[in-house]
Biopython code that builds the backbone (N, CA, C, O; Angstrom):
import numpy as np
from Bio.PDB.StructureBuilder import StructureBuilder

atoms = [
    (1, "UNK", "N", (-17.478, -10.419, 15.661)),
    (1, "UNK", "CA", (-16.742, -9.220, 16.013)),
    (1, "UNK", "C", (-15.973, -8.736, 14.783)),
    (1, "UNK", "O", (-15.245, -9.550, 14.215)),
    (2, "UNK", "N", (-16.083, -7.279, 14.242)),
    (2, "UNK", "CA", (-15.307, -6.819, 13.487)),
    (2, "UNK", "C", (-13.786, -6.681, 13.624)),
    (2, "UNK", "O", (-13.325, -6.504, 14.751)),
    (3, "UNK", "N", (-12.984, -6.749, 12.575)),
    (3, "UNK", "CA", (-11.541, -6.992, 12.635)),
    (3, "UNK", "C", (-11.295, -5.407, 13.387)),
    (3, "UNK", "O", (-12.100, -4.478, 13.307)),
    (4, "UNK", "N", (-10.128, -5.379, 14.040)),
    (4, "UNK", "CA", (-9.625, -4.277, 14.708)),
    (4, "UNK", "C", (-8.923, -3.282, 13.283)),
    (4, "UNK", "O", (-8.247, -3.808, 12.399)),
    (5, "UNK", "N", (-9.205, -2.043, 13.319)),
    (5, "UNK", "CA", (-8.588, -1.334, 12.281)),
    (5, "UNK", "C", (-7.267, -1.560, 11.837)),
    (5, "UNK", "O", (-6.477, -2.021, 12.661)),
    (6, "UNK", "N", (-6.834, -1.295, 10.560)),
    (6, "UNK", "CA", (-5.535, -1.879, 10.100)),
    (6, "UNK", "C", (-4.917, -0.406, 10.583)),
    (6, "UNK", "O", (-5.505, 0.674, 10.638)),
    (7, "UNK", "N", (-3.799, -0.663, 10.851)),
    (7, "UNK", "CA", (-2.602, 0.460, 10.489)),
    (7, "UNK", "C", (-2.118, 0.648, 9.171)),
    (7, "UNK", "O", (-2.143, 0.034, 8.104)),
    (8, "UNK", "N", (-1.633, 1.801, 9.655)),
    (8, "UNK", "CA", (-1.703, 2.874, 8.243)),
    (8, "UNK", "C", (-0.670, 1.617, 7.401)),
    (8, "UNK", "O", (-0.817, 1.333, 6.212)),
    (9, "UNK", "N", (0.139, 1.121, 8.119)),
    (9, "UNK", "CA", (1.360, 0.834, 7.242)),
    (9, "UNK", "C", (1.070, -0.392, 6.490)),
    (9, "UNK", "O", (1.437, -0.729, 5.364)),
    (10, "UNK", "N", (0.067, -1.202, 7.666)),
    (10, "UNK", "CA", (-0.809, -2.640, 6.907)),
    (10, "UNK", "C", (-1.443, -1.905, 5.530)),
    (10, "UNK", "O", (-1.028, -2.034, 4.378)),
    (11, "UNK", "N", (-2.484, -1.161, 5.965)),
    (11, "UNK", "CA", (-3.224, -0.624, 5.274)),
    (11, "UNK", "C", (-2.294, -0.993, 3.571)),
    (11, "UNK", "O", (-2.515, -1.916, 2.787)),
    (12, "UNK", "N", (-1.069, 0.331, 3.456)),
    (12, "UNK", "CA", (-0.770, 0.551, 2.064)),
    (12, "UNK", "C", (0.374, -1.000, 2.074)),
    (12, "UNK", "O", (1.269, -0.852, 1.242)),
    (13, "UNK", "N", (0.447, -2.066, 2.673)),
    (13, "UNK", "CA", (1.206, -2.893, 2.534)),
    (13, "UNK", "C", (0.275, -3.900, 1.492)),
    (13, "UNK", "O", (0.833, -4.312, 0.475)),
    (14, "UNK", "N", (-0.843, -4.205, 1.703)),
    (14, "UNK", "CA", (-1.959, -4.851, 1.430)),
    (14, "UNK", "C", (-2.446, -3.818, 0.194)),
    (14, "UNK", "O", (-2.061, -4.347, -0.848)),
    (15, "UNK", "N", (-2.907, -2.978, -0.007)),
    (15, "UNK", "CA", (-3.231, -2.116, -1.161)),
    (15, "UNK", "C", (-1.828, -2.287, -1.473)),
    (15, "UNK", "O", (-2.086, -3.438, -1.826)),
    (16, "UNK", "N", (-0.611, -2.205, -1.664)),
    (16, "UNK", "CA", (0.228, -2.130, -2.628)),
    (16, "UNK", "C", (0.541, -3.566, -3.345)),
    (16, "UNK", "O", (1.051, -3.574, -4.466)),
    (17, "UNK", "N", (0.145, -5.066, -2.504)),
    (17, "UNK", "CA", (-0.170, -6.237, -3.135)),
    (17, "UNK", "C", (-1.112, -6.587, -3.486)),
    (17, "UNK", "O", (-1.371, -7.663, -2.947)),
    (18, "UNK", "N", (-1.973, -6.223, -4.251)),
    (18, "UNK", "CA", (-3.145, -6.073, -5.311)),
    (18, "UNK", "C", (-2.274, -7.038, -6.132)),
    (18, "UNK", "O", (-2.534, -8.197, -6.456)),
    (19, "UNK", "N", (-1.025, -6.195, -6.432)),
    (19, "UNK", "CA", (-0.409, -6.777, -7.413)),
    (19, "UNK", "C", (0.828, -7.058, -7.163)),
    (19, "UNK", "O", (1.453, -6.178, -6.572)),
    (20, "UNK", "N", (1.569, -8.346, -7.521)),
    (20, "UNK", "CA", (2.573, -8.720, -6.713)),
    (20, "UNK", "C", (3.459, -7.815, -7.042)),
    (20, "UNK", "O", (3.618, -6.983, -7.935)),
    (21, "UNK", "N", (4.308, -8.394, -5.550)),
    (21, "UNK", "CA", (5.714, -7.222, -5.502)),
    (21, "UNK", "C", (6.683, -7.564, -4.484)),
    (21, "UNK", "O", (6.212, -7.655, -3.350)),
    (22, "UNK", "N", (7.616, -7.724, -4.582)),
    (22, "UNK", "CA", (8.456, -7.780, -3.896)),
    (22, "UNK", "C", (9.115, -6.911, -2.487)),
    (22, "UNK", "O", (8.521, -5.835, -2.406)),
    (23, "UNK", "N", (9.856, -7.020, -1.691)),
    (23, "UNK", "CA", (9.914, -6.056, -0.805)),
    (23, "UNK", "C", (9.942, -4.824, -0.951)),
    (23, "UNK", "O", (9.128, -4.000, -0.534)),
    (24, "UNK", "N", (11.033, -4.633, -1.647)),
    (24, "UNK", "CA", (11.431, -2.978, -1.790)),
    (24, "UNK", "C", (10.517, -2.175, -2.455)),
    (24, "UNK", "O", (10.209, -1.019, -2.165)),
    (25, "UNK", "N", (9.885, -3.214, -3.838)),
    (25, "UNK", "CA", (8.478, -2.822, -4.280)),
    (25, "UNK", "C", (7.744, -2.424, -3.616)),
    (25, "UNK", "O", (7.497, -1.229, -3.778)),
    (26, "UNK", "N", (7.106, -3.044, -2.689)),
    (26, "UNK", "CA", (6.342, -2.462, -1.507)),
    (26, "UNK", "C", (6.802, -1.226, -0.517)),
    (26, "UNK", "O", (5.941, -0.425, -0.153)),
    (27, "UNK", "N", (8.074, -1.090, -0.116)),
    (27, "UNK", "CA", (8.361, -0.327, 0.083)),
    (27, "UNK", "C", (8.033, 1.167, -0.997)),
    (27, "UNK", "O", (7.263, 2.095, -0.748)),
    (28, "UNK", "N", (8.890, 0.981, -2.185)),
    (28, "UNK", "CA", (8.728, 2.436, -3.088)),
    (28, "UNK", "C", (7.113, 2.656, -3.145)),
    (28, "UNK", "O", (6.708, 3.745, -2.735)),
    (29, "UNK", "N", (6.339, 1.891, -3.529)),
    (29, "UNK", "CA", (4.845, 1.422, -3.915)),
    (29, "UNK", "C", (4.326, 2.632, -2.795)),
    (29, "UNK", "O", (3.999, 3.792, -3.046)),
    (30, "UNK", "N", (4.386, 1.779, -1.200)),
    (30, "UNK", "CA", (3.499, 2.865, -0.089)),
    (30, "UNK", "C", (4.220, 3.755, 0.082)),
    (30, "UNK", "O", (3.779, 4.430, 1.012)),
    (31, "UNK", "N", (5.686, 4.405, -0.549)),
    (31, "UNK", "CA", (6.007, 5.934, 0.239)),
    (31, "UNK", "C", (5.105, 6.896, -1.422)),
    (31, "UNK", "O", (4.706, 8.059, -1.360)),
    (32, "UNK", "N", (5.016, 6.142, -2.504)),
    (32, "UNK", "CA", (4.136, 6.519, -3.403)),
    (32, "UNK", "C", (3.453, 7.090, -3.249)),
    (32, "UNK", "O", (3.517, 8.315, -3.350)),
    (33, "UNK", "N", (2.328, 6.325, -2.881)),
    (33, "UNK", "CA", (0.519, 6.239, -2.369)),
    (33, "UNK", "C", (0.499, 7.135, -1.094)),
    (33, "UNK", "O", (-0.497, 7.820, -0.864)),
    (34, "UNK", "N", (1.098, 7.141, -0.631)),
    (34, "UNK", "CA", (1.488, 8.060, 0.868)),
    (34, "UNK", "C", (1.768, 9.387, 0.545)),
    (34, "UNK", "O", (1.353, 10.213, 1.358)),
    (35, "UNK", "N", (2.456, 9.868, -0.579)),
    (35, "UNK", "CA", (2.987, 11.107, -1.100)),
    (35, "UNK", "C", (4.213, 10.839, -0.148)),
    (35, "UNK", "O", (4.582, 12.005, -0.011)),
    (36, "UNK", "N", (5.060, 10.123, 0.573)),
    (36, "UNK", "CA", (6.186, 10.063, 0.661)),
    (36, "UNK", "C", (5.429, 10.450, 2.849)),
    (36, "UNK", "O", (5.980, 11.002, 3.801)),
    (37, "UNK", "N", (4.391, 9.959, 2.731)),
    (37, "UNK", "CA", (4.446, 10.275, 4.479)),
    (37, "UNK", "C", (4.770, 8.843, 5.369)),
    (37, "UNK", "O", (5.287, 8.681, 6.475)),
    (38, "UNK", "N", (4.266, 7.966, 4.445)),
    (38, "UNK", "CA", (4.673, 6.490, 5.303)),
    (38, "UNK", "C", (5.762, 5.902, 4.259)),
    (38, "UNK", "O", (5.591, 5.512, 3.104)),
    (39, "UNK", "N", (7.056, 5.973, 5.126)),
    (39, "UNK", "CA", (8.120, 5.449, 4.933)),
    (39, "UNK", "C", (8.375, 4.072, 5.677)),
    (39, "UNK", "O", (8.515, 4.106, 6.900)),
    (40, "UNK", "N", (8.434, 3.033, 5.098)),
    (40, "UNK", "CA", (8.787, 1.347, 6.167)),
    (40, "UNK", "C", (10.014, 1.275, 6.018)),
    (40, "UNK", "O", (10.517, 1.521, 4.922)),
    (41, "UNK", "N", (10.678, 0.957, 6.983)),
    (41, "UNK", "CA", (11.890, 0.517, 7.003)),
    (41, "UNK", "C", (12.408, -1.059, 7.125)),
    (41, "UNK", "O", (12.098, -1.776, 8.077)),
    (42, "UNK", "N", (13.059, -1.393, 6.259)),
    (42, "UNK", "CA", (13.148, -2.994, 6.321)),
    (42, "UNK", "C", (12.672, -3.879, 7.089)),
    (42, "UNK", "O", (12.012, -4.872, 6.782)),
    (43, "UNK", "N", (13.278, -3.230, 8.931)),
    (43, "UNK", "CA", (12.867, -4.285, 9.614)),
    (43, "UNK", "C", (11.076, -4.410, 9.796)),
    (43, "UNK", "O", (10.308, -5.331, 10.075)),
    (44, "UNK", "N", (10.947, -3.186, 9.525)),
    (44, "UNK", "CA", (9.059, -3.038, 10.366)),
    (44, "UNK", "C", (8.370, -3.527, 8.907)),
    (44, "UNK", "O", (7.146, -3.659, 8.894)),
    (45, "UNK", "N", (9.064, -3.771, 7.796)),
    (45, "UNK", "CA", (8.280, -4.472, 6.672)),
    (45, "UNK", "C", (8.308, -5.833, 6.621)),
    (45, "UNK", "O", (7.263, -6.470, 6.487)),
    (46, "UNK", "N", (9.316, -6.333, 6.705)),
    (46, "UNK", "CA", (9.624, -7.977, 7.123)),
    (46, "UNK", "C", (8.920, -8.161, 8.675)),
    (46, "UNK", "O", (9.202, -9.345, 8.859)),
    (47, "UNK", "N", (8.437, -7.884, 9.480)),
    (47, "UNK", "CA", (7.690, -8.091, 10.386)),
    (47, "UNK", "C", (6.179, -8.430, 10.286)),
    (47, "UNK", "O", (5.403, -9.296, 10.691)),
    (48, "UNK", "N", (6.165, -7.274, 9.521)),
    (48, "UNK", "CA", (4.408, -7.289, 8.948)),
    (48, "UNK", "C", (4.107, -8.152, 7.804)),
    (48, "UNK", "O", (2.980, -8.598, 7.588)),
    (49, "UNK", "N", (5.345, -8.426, 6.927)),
    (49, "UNK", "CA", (4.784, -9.475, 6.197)),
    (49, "UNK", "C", (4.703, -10.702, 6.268)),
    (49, "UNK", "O", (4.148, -11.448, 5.461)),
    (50, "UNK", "N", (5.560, -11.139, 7.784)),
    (50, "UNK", "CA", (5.566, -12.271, 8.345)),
    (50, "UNK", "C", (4.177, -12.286, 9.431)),
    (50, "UNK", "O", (3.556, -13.317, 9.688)),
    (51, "UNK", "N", (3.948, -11.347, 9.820)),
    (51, "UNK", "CA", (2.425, -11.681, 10.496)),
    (51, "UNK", "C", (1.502, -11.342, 9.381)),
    (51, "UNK", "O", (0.610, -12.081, 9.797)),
    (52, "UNK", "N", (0.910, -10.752, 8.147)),
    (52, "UNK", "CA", (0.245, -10.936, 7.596)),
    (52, "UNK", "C", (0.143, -12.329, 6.393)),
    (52, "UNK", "O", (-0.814, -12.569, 5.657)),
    (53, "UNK", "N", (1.461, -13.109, 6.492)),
    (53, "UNK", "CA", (1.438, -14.504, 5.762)),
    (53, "UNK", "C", (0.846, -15.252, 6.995)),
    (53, "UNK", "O", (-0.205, -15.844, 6.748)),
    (54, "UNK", "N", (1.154, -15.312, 7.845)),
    (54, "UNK", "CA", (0.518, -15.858, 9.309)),
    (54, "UNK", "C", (-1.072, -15.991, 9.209)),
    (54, "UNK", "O", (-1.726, -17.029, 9.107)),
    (55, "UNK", "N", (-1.528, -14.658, 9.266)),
    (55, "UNK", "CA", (-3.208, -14.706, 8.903)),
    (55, "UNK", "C", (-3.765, -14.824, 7.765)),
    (55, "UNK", "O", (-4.888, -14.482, 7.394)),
    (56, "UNK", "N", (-2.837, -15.377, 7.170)),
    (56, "UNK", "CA", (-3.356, -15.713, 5.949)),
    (56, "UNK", "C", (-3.619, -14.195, 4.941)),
    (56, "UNK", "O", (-4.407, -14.681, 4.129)),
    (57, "UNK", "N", (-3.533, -13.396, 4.703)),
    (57, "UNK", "CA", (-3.662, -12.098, 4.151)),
    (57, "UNK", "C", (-3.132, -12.250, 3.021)),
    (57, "UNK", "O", (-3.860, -12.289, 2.029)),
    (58, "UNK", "N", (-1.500, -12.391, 2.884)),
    (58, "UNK", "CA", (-0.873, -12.293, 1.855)),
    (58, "UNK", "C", (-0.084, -13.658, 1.520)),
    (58, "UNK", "O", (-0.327, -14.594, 2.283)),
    (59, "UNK", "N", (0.671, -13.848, 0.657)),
    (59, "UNK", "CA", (1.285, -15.374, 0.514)),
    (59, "UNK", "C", (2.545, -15.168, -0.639)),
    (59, "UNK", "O", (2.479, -14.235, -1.440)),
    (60, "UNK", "N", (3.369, -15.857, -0.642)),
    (60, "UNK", "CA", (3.950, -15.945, -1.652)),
    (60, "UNK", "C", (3.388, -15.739, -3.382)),
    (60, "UNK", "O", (2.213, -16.072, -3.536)),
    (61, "UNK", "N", (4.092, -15.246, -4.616)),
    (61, "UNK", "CA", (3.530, -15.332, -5.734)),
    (61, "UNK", "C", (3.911, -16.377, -5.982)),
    (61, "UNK", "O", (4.947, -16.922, -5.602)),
    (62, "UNK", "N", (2.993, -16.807, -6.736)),
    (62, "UNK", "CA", (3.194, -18.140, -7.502)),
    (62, "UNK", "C", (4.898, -18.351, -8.194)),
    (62, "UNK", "O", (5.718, -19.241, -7.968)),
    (63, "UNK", "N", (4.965, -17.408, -8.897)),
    (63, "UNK", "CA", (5.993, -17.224, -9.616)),
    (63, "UNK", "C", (7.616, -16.932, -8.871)),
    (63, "UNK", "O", (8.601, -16.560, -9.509)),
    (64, "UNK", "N", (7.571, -17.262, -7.075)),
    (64, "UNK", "CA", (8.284, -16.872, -6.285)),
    (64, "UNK", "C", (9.663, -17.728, -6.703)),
    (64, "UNK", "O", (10.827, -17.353, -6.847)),
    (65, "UNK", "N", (9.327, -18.421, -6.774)),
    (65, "UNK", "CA", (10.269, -19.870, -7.411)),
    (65, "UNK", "C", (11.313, -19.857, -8.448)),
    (65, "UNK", "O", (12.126, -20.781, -8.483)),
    (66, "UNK", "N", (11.346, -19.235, -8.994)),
    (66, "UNK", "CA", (11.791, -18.689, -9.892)),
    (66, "UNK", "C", (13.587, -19.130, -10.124)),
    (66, "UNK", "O", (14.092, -19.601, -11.144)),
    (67, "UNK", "N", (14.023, -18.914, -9.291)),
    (67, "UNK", "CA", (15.072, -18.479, -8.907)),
    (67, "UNK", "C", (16.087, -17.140, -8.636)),
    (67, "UNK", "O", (17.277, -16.853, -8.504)),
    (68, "UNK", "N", (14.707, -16.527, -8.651)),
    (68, "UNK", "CA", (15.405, -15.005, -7.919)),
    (68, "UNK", "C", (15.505, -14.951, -6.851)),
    (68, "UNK", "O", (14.702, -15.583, -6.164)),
    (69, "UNK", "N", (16.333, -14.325, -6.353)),
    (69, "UNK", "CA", (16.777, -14.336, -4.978)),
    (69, "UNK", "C", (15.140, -13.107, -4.048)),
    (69, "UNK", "O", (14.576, -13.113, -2.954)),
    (70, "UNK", "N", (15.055, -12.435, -5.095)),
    (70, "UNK", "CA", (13.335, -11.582, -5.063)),
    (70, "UNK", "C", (12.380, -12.388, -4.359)),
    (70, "UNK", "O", (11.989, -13.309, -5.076)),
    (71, "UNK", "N", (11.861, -12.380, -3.219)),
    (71, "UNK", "CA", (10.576, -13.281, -2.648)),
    (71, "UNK", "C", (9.383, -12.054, -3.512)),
    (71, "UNK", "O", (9.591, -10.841, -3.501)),
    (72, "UNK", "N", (8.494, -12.532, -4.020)),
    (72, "UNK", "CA", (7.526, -11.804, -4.739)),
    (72, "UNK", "C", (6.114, -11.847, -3.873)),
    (72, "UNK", "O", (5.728, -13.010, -3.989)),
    (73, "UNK", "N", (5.282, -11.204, -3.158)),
    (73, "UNK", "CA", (4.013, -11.627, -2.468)),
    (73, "UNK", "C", (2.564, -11.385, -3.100)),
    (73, "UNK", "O", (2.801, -10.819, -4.168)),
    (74, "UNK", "N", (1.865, -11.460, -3.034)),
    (74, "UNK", "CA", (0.431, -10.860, -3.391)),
    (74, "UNK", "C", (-0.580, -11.239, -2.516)),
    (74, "UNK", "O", (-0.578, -12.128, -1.665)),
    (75, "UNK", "N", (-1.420, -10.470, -2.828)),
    (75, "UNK", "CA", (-2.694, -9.887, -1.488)),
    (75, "UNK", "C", (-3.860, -11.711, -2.006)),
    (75, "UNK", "O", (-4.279, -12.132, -3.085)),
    (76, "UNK", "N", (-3.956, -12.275, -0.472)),
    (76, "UNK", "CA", (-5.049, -13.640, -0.619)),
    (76, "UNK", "C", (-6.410, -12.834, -1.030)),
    (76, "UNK", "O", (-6.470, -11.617, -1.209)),
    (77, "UNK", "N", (-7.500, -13.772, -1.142)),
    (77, "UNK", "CA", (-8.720, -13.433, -1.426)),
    (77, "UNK", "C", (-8.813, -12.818, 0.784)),
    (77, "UNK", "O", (-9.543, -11.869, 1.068)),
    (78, "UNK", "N", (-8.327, -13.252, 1.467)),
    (78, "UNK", "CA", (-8.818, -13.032, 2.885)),
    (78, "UNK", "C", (-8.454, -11.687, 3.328)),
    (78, "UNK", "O", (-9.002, -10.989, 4.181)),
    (79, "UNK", "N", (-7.087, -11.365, 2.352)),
    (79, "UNK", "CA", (-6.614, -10.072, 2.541)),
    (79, "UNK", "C", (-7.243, -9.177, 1.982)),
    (79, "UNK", "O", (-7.241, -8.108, 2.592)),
    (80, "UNK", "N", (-7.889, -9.214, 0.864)),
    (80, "UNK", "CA", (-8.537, -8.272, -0.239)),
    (80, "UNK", "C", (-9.679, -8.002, 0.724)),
    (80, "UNK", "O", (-10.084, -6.845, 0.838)),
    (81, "UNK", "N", (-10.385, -9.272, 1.627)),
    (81, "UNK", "CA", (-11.669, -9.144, 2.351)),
    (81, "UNK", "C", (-11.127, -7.946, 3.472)),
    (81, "UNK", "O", (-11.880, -6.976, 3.552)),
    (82, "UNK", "N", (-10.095, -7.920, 4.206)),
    (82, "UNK", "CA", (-9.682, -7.375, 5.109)),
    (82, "UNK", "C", (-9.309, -5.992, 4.822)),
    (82, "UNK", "O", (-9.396, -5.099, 5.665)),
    (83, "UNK", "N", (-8.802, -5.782, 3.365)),
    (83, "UNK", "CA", (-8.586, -4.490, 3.080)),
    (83, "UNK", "C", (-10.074, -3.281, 2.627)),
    (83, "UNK", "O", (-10.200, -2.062, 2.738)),
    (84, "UNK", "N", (-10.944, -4.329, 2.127)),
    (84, "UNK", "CA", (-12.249, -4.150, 1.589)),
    (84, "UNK", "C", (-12.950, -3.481, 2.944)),
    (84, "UNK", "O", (-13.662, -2.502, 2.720)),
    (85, "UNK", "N", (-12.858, -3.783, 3.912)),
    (85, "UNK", "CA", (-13.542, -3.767, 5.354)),
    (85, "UNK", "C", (-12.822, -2.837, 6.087)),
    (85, "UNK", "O", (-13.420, -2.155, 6.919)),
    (86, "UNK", "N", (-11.447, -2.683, 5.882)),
    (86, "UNK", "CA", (-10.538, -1.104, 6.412)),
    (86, "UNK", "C", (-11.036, -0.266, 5.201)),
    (86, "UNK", "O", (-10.317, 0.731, 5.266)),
    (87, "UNK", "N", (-11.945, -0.090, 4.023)),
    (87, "UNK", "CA", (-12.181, 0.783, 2.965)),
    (87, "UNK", "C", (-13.500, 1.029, 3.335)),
    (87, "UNK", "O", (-13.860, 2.195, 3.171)),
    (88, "UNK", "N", (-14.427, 0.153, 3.847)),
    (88, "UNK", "CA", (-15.974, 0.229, 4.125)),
    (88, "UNK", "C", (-15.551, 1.147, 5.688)),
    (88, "UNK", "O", (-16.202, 2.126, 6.052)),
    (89, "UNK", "N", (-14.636, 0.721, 6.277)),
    (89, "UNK", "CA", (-14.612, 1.601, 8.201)),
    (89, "UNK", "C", (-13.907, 3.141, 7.396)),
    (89, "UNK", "O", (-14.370, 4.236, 7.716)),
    (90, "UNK", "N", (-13.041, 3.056, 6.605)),
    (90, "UNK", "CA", (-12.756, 4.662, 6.986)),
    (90, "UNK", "C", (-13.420, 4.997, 5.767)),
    (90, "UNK", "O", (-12.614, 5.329, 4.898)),
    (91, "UNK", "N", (-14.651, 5.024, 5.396)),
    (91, "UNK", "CA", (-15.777, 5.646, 4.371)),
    (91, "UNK", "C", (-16.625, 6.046, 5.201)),
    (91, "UNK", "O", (-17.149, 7.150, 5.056)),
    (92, "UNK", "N", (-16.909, 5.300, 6.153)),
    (92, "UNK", "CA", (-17.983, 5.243, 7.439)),
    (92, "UNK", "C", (-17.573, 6.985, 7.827)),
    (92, "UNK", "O", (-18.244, 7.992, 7.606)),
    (93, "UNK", "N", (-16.142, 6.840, 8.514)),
    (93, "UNK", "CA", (-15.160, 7.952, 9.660)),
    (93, "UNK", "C", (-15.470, 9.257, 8.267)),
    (93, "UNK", "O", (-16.012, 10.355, 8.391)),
    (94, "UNK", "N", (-15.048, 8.784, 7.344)),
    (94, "UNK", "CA", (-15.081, 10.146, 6.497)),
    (94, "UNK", "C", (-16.838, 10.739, 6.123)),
    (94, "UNK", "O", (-16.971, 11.933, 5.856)),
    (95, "UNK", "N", (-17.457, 10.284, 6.130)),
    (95, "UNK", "CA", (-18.632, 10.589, 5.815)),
    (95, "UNK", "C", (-19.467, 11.029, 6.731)),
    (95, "UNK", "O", (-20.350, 11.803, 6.362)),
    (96, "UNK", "N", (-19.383, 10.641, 8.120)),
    (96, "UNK", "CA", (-19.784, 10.927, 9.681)),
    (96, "UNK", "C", (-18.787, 12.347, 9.589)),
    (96, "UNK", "O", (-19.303, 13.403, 9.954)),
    (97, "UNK", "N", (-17.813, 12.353, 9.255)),
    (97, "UNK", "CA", (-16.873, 13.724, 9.729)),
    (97, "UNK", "C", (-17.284, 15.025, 8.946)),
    (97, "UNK", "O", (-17.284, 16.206, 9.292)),
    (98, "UNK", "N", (-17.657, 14.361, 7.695)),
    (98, "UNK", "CA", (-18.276, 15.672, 6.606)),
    (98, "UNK", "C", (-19.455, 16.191, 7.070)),
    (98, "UNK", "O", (-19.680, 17.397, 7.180)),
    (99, "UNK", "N", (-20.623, 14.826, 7.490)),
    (99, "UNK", "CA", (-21.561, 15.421, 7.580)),
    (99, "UNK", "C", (-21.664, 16.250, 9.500)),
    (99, "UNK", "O", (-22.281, 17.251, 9.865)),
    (100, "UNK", "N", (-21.088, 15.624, 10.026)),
    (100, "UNK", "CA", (-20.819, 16.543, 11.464)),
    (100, "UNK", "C", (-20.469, 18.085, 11.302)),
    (100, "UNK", "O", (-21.154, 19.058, 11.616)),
    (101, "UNK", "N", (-19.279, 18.034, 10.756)),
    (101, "UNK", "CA", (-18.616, 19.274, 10.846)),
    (101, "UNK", "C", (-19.246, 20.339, 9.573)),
    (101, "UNK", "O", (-18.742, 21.423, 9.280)),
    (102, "UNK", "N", (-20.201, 19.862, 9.061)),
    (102, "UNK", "CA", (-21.141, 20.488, 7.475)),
    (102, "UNK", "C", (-22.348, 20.790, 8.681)),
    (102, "UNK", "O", (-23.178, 21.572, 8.218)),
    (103, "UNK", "N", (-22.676, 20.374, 10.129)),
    (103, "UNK", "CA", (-23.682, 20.867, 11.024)),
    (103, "UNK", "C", (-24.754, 20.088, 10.880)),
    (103, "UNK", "O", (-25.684, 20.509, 11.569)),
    (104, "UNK", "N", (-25.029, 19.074, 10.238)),
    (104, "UNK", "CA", (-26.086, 17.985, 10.263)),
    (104, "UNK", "C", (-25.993, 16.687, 10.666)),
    (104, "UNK", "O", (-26.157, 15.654, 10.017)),
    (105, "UNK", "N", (-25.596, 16.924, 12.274)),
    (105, "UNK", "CA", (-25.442, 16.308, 13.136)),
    (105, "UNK", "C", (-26.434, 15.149, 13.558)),
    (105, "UNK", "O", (-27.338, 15.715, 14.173)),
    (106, "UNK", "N", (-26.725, 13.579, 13.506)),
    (106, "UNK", "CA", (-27.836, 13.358, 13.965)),
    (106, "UNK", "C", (-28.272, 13.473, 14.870)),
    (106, "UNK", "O", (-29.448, 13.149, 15.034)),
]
sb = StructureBuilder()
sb.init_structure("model")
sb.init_model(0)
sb.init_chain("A")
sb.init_seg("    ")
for serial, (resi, resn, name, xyz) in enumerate(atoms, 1):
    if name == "N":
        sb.init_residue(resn, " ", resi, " ")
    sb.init_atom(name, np.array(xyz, "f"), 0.0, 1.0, " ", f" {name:<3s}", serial, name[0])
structure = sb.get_structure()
């Protein structure tokens, strides 16, 4: 069974840990990439990054240790698979929509 579509907010949470980053990072990062339409607010970001360390998606950076008070995360190889597969489904939606509404309907 295919994974259930990500939300928008998973979506740029996971594309914005490509490369590690810290919370607020992630935060500025997806209102970025968004042009400023998906805004997270603390609590609904600490939620999602506690269920996406859960499924294994994302994890601590190596370099978390540090002693910054900064938790730093980056995207697992399982997350990259998961984001790869929300990039293959809405290529699918966009390409079915062009060619529908272009009248070459199958």
């Amino acid at each position: 069974m295919a994974e259930p579509a990500l939300t928008e907010a998973v979506y740029y949470i996971l594309l914005s840990l490509v490369t590690p980053r810290h919370g607020y990072g992630i935060m500025q990062n997806t209102e970025e990439l968004s042009s400023g339409r998906v805004r997270l607010a603390a609590g609904t970001l600490y939620g999602a990054l506690n269920t996406l360390c859960e499924k294994g998606w994302i994890e601590s950076a190596p370099d978390a240790d540090t002693g910054s008070r900064q938790k730093r995360y980056v995207l697992t190889s399982a997350g990259r698979a998961a984001l790869e597969g929300e990039l293959g489904r809405l290529g699918e939606l966009l390409e079915n929509g062009k060619r529908i509404l272009k009248g070459e309907e199958k």
